[in-house]
C-alpha positions as CSV (number, residue, x, y, z in Angstrom):
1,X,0.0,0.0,0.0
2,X,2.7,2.4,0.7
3,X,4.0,2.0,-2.8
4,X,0.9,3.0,-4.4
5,X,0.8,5.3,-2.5
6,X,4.1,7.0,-3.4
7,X,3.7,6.4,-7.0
8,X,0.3,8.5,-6.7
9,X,2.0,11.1,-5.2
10,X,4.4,11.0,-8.3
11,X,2.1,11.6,-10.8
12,X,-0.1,14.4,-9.0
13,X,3.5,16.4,-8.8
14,X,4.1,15.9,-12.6
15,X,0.4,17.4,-13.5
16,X,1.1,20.3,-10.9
17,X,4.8,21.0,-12.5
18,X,3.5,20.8,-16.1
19,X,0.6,23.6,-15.3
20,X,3.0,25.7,-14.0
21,X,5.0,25.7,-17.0
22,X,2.4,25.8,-19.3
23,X,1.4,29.2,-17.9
24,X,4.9,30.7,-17.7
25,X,5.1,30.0,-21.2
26,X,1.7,32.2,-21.9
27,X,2.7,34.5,-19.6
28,X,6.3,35.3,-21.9
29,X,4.5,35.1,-25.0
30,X,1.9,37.7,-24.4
31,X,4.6,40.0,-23.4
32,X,6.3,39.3,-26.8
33,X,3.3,40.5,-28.6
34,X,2.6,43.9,-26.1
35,X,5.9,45.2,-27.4
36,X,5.0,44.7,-31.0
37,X,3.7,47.5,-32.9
38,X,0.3,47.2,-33.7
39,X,-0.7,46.6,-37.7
40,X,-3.1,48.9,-39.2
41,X,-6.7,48.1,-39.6
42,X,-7.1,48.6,-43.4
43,X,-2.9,47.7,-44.5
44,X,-2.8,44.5,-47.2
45,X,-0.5,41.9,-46.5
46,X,-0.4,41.2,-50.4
47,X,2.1,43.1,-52.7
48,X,0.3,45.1,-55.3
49,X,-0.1,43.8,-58.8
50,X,2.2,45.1,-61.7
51,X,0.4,46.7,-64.8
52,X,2.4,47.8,-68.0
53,X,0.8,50.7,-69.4
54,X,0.5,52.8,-72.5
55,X,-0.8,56.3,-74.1
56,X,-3.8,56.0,-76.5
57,X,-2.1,57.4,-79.6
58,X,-3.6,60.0,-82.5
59,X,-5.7,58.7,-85.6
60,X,-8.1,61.5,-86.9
61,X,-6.1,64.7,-86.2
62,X,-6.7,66.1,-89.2
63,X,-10.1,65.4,-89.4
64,X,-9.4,63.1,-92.6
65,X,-11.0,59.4,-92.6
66,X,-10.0,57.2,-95.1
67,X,-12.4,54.0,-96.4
68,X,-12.1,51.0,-99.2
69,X,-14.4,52.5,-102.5
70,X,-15.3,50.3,-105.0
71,X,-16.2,52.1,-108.4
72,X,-18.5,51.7,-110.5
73,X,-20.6,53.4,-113.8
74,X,-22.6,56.2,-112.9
75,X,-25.9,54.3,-114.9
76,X,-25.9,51.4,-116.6
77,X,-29.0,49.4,-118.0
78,X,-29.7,45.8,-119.6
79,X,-30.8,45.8,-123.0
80,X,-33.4,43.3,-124.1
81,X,-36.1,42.8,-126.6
82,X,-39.3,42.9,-126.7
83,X,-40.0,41.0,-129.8
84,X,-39.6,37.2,-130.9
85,X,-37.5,36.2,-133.8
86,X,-34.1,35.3,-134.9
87,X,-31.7,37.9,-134.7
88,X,-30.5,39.3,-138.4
89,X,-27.9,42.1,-137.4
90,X,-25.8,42.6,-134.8
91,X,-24.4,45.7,-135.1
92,X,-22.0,46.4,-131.7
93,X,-19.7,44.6,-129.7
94,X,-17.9,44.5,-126.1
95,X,-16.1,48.0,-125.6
96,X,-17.8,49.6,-128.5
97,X,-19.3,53.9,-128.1
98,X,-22.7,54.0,-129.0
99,X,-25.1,57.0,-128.8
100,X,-28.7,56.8,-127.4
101,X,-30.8,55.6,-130.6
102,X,-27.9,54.8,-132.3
103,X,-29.0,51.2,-133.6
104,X,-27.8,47.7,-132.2
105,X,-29.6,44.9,-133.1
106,X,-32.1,43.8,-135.8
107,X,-34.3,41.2,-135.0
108,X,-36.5,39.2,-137.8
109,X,-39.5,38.2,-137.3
110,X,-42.0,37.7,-140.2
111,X,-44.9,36.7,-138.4
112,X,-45.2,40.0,-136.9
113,X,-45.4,41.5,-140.1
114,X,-48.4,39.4,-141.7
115,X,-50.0,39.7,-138.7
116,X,-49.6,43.5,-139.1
117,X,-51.1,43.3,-143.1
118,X,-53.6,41.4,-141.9
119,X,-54.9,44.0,-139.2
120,X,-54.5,46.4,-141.6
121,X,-56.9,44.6,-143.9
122,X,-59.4,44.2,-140.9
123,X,-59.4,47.7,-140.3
124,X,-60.4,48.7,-144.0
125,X,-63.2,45.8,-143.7
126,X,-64.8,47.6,-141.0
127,X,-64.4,51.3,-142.8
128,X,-66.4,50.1,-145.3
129,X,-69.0,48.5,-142.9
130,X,-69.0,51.6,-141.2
131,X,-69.8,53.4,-144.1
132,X,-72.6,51.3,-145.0
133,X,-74.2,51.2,-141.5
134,X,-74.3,55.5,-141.5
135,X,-76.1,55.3,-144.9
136,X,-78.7,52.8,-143.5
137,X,-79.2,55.3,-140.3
138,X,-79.5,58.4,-142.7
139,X,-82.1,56.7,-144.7
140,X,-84.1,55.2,-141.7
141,X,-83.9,58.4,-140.2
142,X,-85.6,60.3,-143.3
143,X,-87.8,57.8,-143.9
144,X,-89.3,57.8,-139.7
145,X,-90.6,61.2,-140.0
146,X,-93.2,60.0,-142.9
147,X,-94.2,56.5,-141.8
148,X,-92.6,54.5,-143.8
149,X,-89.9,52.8,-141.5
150,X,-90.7,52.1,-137.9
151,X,-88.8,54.1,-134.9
152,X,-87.5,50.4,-134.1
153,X,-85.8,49.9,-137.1
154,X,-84.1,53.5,-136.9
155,X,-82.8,52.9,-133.4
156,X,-81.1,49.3,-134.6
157,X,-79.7,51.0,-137.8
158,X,-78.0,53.3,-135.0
159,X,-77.0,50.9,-132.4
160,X,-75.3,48.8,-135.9
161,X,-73.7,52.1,-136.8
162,X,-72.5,53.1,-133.0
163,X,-71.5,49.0,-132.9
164,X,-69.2,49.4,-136.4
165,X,-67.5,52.7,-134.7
166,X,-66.1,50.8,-132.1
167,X,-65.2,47.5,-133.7
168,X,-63.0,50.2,-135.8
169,X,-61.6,51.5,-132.8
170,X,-60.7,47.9,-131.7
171,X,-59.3,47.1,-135.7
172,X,-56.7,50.2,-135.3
173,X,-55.3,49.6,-132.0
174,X,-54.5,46.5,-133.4
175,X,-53.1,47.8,-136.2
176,X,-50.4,50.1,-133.4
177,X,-50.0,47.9,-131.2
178,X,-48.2,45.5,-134.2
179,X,-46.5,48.1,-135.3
180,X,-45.3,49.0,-131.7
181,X,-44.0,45.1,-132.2
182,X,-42.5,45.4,-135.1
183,X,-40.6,48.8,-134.1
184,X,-39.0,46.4,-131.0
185,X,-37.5,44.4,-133.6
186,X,-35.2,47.4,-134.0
187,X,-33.4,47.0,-130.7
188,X,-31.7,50.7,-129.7
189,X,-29.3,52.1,-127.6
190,X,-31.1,54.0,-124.4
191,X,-28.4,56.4,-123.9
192,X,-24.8,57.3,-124.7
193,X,-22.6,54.9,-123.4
194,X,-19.9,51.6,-124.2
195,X,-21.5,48.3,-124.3
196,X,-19.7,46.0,-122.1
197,X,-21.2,43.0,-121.8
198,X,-22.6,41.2,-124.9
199,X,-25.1,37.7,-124.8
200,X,-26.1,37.1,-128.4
201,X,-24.9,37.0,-131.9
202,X,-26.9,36.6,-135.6
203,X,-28.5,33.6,-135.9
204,X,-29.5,33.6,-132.1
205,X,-33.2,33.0,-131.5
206,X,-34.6,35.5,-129.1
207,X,-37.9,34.9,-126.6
208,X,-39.6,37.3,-124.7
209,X,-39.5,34.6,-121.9
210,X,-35.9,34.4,-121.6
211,X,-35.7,38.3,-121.3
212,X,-34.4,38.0,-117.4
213,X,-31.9,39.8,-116.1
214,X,-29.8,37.4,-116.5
215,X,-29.9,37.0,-120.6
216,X,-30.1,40.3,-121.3
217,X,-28.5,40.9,-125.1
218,X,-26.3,43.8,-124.1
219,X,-25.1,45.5,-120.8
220,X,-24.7,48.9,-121.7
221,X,-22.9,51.3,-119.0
222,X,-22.1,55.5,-118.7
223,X,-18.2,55.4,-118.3
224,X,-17.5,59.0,-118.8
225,X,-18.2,59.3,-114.9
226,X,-17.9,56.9,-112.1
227,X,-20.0,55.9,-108.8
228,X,-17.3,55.0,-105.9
229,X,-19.6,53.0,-103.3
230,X,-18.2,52.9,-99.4
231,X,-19.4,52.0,-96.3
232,X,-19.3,54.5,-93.5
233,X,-18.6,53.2,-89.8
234,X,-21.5,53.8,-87.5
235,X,-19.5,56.4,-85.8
236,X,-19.2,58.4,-88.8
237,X,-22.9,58.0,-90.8
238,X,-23.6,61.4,-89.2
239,X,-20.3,63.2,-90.4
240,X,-20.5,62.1,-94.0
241,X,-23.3,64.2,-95.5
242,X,-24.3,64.7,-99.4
243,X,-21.7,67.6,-100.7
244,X,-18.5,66.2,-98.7
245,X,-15.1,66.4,-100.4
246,X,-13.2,63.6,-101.3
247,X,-9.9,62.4,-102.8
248,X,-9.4,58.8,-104.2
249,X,-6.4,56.9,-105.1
250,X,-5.7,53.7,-106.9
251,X,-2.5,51.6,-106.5
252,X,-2.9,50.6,-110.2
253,X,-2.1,54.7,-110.9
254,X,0.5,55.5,-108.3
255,X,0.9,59.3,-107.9
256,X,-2.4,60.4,-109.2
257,X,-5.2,61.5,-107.4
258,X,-8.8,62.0,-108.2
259,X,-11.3,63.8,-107.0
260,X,-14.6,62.9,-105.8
261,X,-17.9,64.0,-103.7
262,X,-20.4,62.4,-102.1
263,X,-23.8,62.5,-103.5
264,X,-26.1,60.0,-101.6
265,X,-26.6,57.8,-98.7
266,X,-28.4,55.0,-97.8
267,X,-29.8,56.2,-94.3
268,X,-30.1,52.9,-93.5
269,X,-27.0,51.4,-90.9
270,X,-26.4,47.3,-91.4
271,X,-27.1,45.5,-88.4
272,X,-24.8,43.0,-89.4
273,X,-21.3,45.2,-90.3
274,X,-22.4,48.3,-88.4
275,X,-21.9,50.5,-91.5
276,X,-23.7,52.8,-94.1
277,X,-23.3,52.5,-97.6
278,X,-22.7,55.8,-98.9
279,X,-22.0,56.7,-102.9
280,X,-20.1,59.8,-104.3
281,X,-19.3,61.0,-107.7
282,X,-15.8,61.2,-109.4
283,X,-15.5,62.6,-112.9
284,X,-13.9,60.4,-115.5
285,X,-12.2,62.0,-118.2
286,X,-11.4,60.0,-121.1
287,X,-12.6,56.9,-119.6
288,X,-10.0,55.8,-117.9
289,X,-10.8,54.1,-114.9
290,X,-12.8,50.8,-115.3
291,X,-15.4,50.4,-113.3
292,X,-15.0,48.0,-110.4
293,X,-11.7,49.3,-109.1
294,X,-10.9,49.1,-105.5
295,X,-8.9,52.6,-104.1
296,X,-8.6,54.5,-101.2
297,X,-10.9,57.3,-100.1
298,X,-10.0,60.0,-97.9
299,X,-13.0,61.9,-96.7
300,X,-12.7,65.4,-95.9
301,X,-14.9,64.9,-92.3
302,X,-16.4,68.3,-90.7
303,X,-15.7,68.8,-87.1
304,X,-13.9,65.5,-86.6
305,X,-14.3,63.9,-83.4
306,X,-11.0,62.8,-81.2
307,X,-10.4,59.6,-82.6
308,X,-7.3,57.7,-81.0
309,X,-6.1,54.0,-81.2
310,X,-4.9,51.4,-78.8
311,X,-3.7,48.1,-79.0
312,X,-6.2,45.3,-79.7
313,X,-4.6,43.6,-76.4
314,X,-6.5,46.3,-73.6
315,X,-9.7,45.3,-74.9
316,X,-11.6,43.3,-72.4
317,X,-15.5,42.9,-71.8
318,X,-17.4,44.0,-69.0
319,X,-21.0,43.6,-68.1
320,X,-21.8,43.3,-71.8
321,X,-19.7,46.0,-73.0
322,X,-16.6,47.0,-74.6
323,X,-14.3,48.7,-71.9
324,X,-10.1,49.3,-71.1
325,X,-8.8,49.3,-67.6
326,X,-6.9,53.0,-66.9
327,X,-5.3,54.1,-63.8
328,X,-5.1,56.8,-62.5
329,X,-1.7,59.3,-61.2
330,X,-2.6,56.9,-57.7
331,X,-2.6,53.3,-59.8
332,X,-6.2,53.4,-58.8
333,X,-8.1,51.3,-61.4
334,X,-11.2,52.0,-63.6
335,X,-13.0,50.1,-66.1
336,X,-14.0,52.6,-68.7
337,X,-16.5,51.9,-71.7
338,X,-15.4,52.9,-75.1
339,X,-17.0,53.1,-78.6
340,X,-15.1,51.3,-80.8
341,X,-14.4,52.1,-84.5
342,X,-12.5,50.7,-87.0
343,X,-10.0,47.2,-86.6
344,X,-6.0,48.4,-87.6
345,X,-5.3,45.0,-86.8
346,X,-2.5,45.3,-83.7
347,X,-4.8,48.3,-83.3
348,X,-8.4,49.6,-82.4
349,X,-9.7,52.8,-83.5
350,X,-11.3,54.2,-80.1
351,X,-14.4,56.8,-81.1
352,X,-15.4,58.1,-77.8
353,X,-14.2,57.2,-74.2
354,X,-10.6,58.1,-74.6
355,X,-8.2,60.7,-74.7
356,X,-4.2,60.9,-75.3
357,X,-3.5,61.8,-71.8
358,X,-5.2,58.6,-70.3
359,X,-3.1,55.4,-69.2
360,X,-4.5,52.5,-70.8
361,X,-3.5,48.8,-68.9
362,X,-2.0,46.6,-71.3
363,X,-3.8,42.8,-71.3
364,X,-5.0,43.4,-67.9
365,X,-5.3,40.7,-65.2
366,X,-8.9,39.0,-65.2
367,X,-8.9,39.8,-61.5
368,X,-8.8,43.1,-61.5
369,X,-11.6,45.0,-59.9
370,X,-12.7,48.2,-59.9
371,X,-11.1,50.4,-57.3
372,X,-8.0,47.9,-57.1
373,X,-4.2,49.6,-57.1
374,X,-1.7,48.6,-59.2
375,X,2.3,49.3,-59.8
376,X,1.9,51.0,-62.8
377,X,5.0,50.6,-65.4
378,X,4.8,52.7,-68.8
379,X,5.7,50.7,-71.7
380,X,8.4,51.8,-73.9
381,X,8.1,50.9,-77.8
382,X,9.8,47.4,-77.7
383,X,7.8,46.7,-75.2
384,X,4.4,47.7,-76.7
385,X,5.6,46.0,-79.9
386,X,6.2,42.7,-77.9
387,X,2.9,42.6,-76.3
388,X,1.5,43.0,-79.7
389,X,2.8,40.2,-81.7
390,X,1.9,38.0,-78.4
């Protein structure tokens, strides 16, 4: 028993020892904190994030915009006939001047002219009807007055005569109207122009059914002035008015330039490229230019707006919207919404939202938020021009 006892002893002395140190060891330790200082409330314990960043750079200083034309002739038309026949003379080809009137095509078609003697013929049958049925109403309408023909009898010698007027009325419009036929059998030029495109030569029968657009005997275009067709950026439909000056080059005629105004627009902006089509006129002289010739128009643009560019890597998309991160002279980050023009390829044409002074992030971090600091590093030219081939 007196062994237990001691060994009971033992262990009670161990527990006490090891409480005892236990709250020495608290004891030091909260005086090791009470002499640190004491952090602030609102300081991060993570570094701030590095952002490269660049200036928006000038596009539209000179209030100039420049746009792909596409020419093309000022009127042009599709020639067909109206007549059925075999064609006898052909009497232009591709590339060839004609005046309006001047004469094109003959087309043969003797059908329409039997058709035409044979109306004629109708027509003097019923003159002579015509003559006979006013004799019969004259003599009916002496003879009423002294009994010896019947009121009925002069009233159908008068309907007969009214009846014979009209069936001549009916004989000569037939008569015209074949000889409106047989005049289309003379096909004609509508105005002055060069035919280029040709679908028929002699021999060729020709249908008044297969008059579509597409089998038209000649094309016949106004070459002596052009039609350059473009399509204005949304941003721009309401700078580009009827009357603006314009200058167009071609890379086929290095050196020379042309110009042009515009003379039309659509009014209409595609949904699907954002853009108006717009049309101005540039004088030809000595036909040069063929139509359907892709150049360069510069656009002389009234009260241009601040247009500057950045590159294509700044974009990002926020709550539906085209936006760049900028930071302020504090690295203090905003996301603002731009309107975005034209695509330079490495570069976006900014319309609105921008300015030259601003400090655009390049490929900012997905989580930046608005309101977050940054170490802001400006990026020199190599830079720039490696982010931009990444």
């Amino acid at each position: 028993m007196s062994t237990t006892r001691k060994k009971l002893a033992m262990g009670v002395g161990l527990i006490i020892l090891t409480i005892a140190g236990g709250a020495a060891w608290l004891a030091n330790e909260q005086s090791i904190l009470a002499q640190q200082p004491a952090k602030e409330p609102n300081q991060s314990s993570s570094p701030a994030r590095q952002a490269r960043v660049v200036h928006p750079e000038p596009v539209n200083s000179q209030g100039e915009l420049s746009l792909i034309g596409r020419t093309a002739p000022v009127e042009q038309a599709l020639v067909a006939s109206r007549a059925n026949g075999f064609v006898a003379e052909r009497f232009v080809d591709i590339g060839d001047k004609v005046k309006a009137g001047d004469l094109l095509l003959v087309v043969d078609a003797p059908e329409v002219a039997q058709e035409l003697a044979r109306s004629q013929a109708a027509v003097e049958q019923v003159k002579a009807r015509l003559e006979l049925a006013k004799l019969n109403f004259e003599r009916a309408q002496s003879l009423v007055t002294k009994g010896h023909v019947s009121e009925q009898l002069r009233d159908e010698r008068q309907a007969t005569e009214r009846t014979t007027i009209a069936d001549l009325a009916a004989a000569e419009a037939e008569v015209r109207r074949l000889e409106e036929l047989q005049s289309f059998q003379r096909v004609k030029a509508p105005f002055d122009g060069t035919i280029v495109s040709r679908q028929v030569d002699r021999g060729d029968r020709i249908s008044t059914n297969d008059n579509q657009s597409g089998k038209a005997l000649f094309r016949i275009a106004r070459l002596n002035e052009l039609r350059v067709e473009i399509d204005v950026p949304q941003s721009y439909a309401l700078k580009v008015r009827t009357g603006t000056q314009a200058r167009v080059t071609f890379n086929e005629l290095p050196g020379e330039v042309f110009d042009a105004r515009v003379v039309r627009s659509a009014g209409l902006i595609d949904p699907s490229s954002a853009t108006m089509r717009a049309e101005l006129i540039m004088p030809n002289p000595g036909e040069r230019i063929p139509a359907g010739l892709n150049g360069q128009v510069k656009l002389q643009i009234s009260g241009a707006l601040e247009v500057v560019s950045v590159p294509a890597n700044t974009l990002v998309i926020r709550d539906g919207q085209q936006r760049v991160a900028t930071t302020d002279a504090d690295g203090k980050v905003s996301f603002r919404a731009i309107n975005v023009g034209r695509d330079l390829g490495e570069r976006v044409e900014v319309i609105s939202g921008l300015s030259q002074k601003d400090r655009v992030i390049l490929s900012p971090n997905a989580l930046l938020r608005e309101g977050d600091k940054v170490d802001v590093t400006m990026a020199t030219a190599a830079k720039k021009a490696a982010t931009q081939t990444k």
